[in-house]
Structures are given as structure tokens and as C-alpha cells.
VOBA-1610 file (N, C-alpha, C; in pm, whole numbers, padded with zeros to 5 digits, always signed):
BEGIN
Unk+00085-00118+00000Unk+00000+00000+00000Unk+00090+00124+00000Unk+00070+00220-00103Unk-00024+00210-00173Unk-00005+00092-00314Unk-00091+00076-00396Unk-00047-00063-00504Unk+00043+00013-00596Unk+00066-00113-00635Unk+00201-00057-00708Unk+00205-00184-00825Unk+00280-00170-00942Unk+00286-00268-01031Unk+00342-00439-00989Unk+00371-00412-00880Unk+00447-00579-00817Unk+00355-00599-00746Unk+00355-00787-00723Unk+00245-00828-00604Unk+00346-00908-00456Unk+00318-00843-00349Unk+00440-00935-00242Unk+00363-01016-00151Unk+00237-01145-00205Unk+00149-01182-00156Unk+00248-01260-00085Unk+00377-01342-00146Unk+00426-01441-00070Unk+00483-01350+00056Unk+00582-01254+00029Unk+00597-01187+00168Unk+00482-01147+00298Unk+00395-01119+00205Unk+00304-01108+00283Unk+00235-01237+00393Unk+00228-01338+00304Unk+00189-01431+00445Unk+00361-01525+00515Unk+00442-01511+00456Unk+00574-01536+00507Unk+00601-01420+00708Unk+00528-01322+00667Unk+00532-01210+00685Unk+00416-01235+00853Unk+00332-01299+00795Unk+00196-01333+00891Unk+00232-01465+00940Unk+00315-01549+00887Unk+00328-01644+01009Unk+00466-01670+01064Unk+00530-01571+01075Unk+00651-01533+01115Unk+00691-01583+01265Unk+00559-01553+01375Unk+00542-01550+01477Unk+00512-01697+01512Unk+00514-01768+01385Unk+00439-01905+01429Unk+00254-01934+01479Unk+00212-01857+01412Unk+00018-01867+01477Unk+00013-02016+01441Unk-00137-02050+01527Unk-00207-02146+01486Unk-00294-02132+01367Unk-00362-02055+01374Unk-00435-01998+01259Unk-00407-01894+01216Unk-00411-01885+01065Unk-00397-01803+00973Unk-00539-01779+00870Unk-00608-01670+00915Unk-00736-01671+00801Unk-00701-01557+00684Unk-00693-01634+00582Unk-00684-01497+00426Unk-00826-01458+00348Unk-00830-01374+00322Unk-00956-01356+00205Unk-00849-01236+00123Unk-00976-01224-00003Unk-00887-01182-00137Unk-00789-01186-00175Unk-00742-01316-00205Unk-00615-01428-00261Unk-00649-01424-00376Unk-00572-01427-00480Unk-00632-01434-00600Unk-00642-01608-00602Unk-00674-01661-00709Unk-00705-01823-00698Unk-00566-01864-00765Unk-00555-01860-00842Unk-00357-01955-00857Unk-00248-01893-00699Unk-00296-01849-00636Unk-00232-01834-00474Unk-00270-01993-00406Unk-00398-01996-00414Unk-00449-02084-00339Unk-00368-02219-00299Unk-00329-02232-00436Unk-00186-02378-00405Unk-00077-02379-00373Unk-00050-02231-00374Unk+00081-02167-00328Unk+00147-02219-00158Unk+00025-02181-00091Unk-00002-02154+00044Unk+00011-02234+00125Unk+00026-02343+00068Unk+00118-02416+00199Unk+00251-02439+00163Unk+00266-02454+00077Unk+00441-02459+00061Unk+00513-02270+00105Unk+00478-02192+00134Unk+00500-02034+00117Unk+00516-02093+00284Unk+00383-02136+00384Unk+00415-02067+00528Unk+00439-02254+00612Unk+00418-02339+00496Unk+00453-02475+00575Unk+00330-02506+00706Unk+00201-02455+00658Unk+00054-02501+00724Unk-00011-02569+00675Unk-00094-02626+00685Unk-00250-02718+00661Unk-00281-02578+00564Unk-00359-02605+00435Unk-00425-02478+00395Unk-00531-02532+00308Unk-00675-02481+00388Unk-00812-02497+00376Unk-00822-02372+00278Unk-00884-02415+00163Unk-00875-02328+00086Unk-01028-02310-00005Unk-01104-02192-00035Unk-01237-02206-00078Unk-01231-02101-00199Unk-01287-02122-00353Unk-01273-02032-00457Unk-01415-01945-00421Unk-01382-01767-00440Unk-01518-01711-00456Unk-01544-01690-00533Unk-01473-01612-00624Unk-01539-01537-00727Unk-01381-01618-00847Unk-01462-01657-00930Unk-01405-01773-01017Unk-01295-01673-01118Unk-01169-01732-01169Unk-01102-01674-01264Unk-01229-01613-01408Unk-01194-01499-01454Unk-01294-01431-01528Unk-01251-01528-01708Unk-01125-01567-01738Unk-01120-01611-01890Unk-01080-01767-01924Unk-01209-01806-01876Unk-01215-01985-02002Unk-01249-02067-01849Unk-01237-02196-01841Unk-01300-02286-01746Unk-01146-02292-01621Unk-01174-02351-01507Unk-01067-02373-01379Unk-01019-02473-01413Unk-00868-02540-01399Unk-00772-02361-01350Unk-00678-02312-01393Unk-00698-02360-01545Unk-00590-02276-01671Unk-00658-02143-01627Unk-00762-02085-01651Unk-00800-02004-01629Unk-00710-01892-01499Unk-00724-01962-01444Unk-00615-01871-01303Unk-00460-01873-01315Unk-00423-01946-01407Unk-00283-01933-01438Unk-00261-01826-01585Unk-00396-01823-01644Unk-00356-01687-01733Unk-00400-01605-01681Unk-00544-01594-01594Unk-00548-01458-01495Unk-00428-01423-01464Unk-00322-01515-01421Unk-00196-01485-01270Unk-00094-01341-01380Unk-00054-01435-01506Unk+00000-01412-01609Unk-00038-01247-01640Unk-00178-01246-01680Unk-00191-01098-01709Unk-00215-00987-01619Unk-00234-01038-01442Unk-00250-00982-01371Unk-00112-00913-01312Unk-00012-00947-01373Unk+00127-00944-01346Unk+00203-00832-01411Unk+00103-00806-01523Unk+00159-00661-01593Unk+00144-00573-01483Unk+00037-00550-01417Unk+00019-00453-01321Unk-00110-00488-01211Unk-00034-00563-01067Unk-00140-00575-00970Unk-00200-00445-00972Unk-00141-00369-00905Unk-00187-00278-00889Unk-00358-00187-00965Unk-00357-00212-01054Unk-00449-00162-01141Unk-00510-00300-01187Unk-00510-00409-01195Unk-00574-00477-01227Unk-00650-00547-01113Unk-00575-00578-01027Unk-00626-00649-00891Unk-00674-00760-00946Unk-00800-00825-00928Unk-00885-00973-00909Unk-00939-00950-01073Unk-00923-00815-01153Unk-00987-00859-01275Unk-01018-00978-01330Unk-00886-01029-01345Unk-00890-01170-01482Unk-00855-01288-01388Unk-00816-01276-01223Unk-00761-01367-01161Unk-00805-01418-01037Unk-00940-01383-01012Unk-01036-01458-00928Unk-00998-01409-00800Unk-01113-01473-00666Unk-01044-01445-00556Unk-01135-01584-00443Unk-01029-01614-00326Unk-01072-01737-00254Unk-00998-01687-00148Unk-01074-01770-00033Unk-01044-01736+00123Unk-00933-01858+00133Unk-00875-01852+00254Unk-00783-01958+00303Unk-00789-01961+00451Unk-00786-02067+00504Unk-00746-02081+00663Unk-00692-02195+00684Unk-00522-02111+00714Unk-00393-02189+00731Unk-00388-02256+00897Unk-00313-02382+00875Unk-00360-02445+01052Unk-00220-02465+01075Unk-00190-02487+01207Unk-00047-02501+01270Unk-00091-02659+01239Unk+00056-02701+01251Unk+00078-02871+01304Unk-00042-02931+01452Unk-00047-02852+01516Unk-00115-02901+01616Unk-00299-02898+01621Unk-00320-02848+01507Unk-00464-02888+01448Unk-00452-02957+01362Unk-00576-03055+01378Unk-00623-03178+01266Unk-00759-03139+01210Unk-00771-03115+01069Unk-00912-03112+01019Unk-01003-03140+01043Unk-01114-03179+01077Unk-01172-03298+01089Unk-01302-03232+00979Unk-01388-03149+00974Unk-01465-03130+00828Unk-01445-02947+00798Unk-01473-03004+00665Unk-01451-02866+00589Unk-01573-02830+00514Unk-01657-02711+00496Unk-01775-02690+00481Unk-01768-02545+00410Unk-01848-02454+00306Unk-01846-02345+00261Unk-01956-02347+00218Unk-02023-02175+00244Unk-02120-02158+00202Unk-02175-02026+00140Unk-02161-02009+00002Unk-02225-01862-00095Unk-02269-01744-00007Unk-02266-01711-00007Unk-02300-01564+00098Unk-02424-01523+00014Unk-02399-01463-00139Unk-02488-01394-00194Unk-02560-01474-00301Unk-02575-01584-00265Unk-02654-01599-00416Unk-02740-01582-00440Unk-02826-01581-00571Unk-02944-01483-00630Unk-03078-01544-00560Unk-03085-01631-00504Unk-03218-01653-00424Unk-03206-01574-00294Unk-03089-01602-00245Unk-03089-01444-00144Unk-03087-01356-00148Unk-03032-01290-00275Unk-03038-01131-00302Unk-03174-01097-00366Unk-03243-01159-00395Unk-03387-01147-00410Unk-03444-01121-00300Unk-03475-01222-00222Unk-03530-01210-00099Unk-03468-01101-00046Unk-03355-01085+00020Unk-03291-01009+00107Unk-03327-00817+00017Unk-03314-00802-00126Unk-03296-00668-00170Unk-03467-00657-00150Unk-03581-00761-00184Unk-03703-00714-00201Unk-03744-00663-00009Unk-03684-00726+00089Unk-03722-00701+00209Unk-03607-00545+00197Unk-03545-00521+00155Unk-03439-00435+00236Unk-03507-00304+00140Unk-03551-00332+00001Unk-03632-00229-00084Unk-03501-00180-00114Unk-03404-00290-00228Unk-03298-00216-00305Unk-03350-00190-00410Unk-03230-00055-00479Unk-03267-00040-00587Unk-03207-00106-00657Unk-03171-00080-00822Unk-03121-00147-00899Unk-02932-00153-00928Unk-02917-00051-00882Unk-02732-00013-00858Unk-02698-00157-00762Unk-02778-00117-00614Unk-02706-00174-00535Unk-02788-00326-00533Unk-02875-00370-00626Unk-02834-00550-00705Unk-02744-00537-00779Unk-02735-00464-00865Unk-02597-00551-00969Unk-02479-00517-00872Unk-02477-00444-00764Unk-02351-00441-00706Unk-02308-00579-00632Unk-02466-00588-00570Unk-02451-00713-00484Unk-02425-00852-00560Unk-02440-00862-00657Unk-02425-00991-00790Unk-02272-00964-00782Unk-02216-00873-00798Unk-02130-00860-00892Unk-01993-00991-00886Unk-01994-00980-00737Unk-01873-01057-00679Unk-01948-01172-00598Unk-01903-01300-00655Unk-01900-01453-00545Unk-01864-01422-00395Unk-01912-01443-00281Unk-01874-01442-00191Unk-01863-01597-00100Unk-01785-01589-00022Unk-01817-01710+00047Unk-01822-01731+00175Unk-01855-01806+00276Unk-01753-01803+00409Unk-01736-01957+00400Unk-01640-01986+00446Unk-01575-02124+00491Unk-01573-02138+00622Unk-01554-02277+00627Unk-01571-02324+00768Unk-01532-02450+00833Unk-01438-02473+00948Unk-01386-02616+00927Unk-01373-02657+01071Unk-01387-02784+01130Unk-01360-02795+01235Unk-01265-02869+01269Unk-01208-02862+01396Unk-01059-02874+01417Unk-01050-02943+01546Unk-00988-03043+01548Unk-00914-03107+01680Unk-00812-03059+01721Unk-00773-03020+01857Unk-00643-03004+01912Unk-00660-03037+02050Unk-00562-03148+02094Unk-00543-03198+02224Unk-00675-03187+02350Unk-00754-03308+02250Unk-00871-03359+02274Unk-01001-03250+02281Unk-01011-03117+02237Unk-01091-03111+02233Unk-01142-03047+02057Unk-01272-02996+02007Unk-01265-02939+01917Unk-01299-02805+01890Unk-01330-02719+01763Unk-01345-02602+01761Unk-01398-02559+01638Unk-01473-02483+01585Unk-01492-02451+01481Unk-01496-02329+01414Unk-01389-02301+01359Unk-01324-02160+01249Unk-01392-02118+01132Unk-01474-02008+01104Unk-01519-01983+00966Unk-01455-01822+00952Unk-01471-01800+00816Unk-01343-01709+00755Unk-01448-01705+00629Unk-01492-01564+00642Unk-01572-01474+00542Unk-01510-01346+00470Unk-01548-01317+00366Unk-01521-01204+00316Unk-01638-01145+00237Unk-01707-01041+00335Unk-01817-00999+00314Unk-01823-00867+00205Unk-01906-00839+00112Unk-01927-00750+00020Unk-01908-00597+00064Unk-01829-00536-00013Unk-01797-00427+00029Unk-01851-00291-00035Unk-01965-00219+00034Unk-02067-00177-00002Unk-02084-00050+00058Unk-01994+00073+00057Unk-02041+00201+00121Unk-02136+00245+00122Unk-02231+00251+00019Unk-02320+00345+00023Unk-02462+00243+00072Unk-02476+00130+00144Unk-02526+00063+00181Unk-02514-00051+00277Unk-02453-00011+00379Unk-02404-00116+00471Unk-02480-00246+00535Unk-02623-00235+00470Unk-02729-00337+00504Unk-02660-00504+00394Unk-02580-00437+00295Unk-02561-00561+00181Unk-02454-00648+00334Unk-02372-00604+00367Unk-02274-00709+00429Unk-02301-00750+00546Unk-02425-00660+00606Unk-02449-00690+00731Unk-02559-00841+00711Unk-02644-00855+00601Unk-02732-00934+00580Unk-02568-01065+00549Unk-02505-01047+00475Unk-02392-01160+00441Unk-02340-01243+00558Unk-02304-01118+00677Unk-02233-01153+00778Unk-02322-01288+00893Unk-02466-01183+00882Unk-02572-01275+00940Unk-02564-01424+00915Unk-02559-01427+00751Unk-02597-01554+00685Unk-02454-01677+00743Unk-02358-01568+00756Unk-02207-01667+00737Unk-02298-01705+00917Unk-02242-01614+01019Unk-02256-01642+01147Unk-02383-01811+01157Unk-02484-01760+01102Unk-02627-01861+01079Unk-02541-02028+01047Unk-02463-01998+00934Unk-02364-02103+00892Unk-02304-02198+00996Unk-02175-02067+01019Unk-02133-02148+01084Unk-02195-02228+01266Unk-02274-02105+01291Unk-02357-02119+01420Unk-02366-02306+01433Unk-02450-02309+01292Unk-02509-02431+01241Unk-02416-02555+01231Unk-02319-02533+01235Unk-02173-02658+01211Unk-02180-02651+01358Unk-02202-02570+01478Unk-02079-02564+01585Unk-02201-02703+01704Unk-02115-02792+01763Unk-02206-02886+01845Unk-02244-02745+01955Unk-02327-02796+02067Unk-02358-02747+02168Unk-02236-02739+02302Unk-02202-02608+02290Unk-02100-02584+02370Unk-01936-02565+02326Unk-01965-02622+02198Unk-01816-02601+02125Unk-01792-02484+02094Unk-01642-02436+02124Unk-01567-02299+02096Unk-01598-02293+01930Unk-01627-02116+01897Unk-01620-02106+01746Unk-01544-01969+01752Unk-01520-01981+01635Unk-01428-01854+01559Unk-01474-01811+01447Unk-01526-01668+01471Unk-01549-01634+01337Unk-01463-01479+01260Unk-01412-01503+01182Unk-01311-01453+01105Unk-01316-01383+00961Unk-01256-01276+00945Unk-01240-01215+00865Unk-01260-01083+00819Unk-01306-01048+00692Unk-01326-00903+00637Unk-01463-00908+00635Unk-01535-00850+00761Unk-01678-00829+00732Unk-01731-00724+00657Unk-01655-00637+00641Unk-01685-00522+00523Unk-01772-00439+00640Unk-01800-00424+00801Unk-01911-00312+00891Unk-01831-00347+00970Unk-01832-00208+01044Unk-01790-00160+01116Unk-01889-00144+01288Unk-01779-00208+01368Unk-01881-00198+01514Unk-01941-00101+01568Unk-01924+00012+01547Unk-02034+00131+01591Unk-02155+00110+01441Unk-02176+00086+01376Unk-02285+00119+01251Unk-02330-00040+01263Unk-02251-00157+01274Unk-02311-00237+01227Unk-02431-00324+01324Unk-02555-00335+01303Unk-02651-00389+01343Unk-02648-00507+01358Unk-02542-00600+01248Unk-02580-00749+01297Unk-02443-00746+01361Unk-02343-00679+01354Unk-02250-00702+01471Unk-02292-00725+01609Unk-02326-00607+01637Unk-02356-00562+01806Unk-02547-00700+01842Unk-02606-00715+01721Unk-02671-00880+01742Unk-02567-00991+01793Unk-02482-01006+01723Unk-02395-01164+01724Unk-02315-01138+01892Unk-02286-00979+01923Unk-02240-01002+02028Unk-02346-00962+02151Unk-02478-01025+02166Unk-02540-01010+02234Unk-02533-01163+02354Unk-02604-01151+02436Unk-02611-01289+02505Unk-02695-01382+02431Unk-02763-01394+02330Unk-02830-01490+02252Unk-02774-01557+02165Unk-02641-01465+02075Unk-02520-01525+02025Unk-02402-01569+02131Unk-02395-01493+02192Unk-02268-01546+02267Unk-02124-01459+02208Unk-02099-01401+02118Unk-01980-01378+02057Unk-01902-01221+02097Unk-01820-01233+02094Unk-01733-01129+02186Unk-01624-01079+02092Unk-01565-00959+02133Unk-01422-00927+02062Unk-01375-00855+01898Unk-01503-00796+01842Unk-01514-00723+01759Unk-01396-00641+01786Unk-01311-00566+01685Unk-01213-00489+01680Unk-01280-00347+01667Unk-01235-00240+01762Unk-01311-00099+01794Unk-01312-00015+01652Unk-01207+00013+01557Unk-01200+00041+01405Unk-01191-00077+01346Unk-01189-00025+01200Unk-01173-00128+01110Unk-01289-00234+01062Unk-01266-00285+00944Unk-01373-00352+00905Unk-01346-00558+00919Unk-01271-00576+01006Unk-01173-00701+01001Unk-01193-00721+01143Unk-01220-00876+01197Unk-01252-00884+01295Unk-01251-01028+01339Unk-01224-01026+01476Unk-01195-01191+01554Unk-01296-01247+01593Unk-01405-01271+01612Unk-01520-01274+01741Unk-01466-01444+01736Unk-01507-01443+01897Unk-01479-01547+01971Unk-01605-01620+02065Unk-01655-01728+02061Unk-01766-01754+02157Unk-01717-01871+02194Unk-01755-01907+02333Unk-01700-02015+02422Unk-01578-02076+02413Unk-01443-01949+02453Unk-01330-01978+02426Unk-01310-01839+02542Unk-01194-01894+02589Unk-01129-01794+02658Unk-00992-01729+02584Unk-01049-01567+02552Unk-01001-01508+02475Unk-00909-01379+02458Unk-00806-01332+02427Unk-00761-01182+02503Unk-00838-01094+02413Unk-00838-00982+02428Unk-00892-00903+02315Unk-00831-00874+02208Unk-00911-00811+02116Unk-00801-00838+01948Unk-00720-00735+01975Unk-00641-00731+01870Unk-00487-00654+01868Unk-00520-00612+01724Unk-00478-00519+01663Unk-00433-00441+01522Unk-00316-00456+01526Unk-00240-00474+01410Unk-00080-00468+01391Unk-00101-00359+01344Unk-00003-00284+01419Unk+00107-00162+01380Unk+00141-00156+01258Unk+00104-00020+01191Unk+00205-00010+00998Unk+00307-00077+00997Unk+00428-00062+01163Unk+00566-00084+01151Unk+00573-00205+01137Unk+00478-00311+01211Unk+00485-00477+01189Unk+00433-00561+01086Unk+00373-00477+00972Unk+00374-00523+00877Unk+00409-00383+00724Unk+00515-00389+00780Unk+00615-00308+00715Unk+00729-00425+00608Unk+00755-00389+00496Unk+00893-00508+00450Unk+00948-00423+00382Unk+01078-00386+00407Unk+01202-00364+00291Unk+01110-00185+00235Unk+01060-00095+00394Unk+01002-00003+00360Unk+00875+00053+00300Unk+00800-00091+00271Unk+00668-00073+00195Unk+00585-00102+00297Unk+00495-00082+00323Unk+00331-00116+00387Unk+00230-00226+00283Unk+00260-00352+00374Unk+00209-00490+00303Unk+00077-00459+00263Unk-00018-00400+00290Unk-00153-00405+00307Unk-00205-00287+00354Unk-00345-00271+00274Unk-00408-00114+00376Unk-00531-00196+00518Unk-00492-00314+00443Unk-00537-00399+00580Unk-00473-00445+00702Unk-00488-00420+00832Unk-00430-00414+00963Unk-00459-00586+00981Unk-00408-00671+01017Unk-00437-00821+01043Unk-00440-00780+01223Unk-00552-00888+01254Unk-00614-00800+01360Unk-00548-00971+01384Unk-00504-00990+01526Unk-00467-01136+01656Unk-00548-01128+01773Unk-00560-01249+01803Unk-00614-01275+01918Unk-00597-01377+01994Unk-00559-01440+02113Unk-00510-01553+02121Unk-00572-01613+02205Unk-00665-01769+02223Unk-00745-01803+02271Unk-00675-01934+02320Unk-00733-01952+02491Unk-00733-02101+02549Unk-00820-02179+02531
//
């Protein structure tokens, strides 16, 4: 940040598991990343496509996206080269299921724009991009847990589009987690905790979920886990060789 004609995605998560985490959640990866990602940080990498390479069928397709996206990230971004979430696991988690689920698809944006009374801008906005959240559950030293990792639609002039997304992921994963099992829910919700309505819901006592980050649109929430509160990294800690990795802050949190 700001973009520039080079992409330093590998520094960038080289960069994020430096510290050694257990979990690592990515969204807007382009899709030829996706296989990258465990050989780059040496994790487990759960990996989900959203929004599909734009030229010919998967996954030649993402290797000529990669190709022409290379003249210039910067200005091209996800054009021709798709985008998919990831959630990288330490050695000391074991998979046990992996689950994803569409955020926006057109039977919901029907329903959801005819209740919300959109107009016509903000449907084709909401079409425009695949969304997903993923979701997987995890063993570690006997007990389990379940991690989902969204990347919700990013929608200024209407903050009802991501808040309805966020709902749907939470509903999701809610729905995977047994009774009493720790969950994690993760990522770029695209709302912000003072404005957002289904935030300050999920962290009510009926959800259970805690630990929203005070700025920013990126966030930890934690339910039935003992948790510290999130952290923002500093420009300086995700700083490399003088550049600023991201205009995104990777928010930590570290749970017993």
C-alpha cells in the first residue's frame, strides 16, 4: 500500500506467520495463490474459490489470470484472476470437516434486496462478486473447535448488503458448531462496530460472541473460548524492505 505494479502476496503471508500462529485466516487471494499456500508458510491450507477466474473454465484459467495480472497488480487487482479465502492451521490442528457456504446468491439477493427495498445499482452491485464463508472444524489436544473465515461484500453506500452476508455466514457457521463447542469467526466483514446492526446482534447474550475490533472492518469474534482481546498490527509490523504490506491491519487474538 499504496499498489504498485508488483504483487508481495508471498511476503506477505511469510510475513503473517513469522510469529508461528495457529491460525492463519486470508480472504482476497487471488485463486492460482491458493496452491501456493502451503508450501509459502509450511501449514494445513483450507482453501475455498469465490469469485471464479474471469477467462475460459478452472484452473488454466487462473494461471492466465496470474499471467496478465502481473503486468500490473496494482491496477488490475482480481480482474482476470479470481479471488478465494484460506485458513492456514499449525501442526497441532487436525481437520476434521470442511464446509463453505455462498454468501450472496441470487435466491438471497432477491429475498434479502425485495425485504431491504434495493434499488437497482445496489443488485448488480450485490451480484457482482461470489462471496463465500468457509468453515472447518478442528481437533487439538482432545478437544474441538470450529473456524469460519468470510469475506463480506464491500458496499459504502449501503451497509445493510454485508451486514445481511455476515448474518448468513454467522447462521452457517452457528449451524456446524455442536452445543458448547468454541467457534471462531473470522475475517473481512466489510461493517464496522459502531454502525453495524448485525454485529452488536452476534455479540449479544443470545449469540454469545465477543471481541469485535473498535475500528476497522476485520474482525476476531470469539464464543465459548477464553479469549484476550483483538490486537491491530502496527504499519511498523507489517512493514517489508520499507513498503506497507496491506491497507489492511491483520487483527490477533489468542485463545485457550
Amino acid at each position: 500500500m499504496p499498489p504498485g505494479r508488483k504483487a508481495f502476496l508471498e511476503e506477505m503471508v511469510r510475513l503473517a506467520i513469522s510469529d508461528g500462529p495457529d491460525v492463519l485466516c486470508l480472504q482476497e487471494l487471488p485463486v492460482w495463490a491458493l496452491g501456493e499456500l502451503q508450501g509459502w508458510s509450511g501449514m494445513t491450507a483450507v482453501t475455498d474459490v469465490a469469485q471464479r477466474p474471469t477467462l475460459g473454465p478452472f484452473p488454466s484459467a487462473a494461471r492466465v489470470g496470474r499471467v496478465l495480472t502481473d503486468l500490473h497488480h496494482g491496477l488490475l487487482r482480481s480482474a482476470f484472476s479470481g479471488q478465494g479465502n484460506a485458513i492456514l492451521l499449525g501442526s497441532r490442528l487436525h481437520v476434521l470437516t470442511h464446509r463453505h457456504v455462498v454468501l450472496n446468491p441470487l435466491s438471497f439477493r432477491r429475498y434479502r434486496g425485495r425485504r431491504l427495498g434495493l434499488g437497482l445499482v445496489a443488485r448488480l452491485v450485490w451480484g457482482k462478486e461470489r462471496r463465500v464463508c468457509q468453515a472447518v472444524r478442528v481437533r487439538e489436544a482432545g478437544r474441538t473447535l470450529v473456524i469460519g473465515n468470510l469475506h463480506a461484500t464491500g458496499y459504502r453506500a449501503d451497509k445493510r448488503l454485508p451486514d445481511a452476508e455476515l448474518l448468513r455466514a454467522a447462521s452457517f457457521v452457528d449451524g456446524l458448531a455442536e452445543p458448547g463447542e468454541g467457534v471462531l469467526l473470522c475475517g473481512d466483514f466489510n461493517v464496522d462496530v459502531r454502525t453495524s446492526r448485525t454485529l452488536a446482534e452476534l455479540c449479544r447474550s443470545e449469540w454469545g460472541f465477543s471481541g469485535p475490533t473498535l475500528t476497522g472492518v476485520d474482525h476476531v469474534l470469539s464464543r465459548g473460548l477464553r479469549a484476550s482481546d483483538p490486537e491491530r498490527w502496527p504499519a511498523i509490523r507489517r512493514t517489508w524492505n520499507g513498503r506497507l504490506l496491506s491497507d489492511h491491519a491483520p487483527v490477533e487474538r489468542e485463545i485457550e
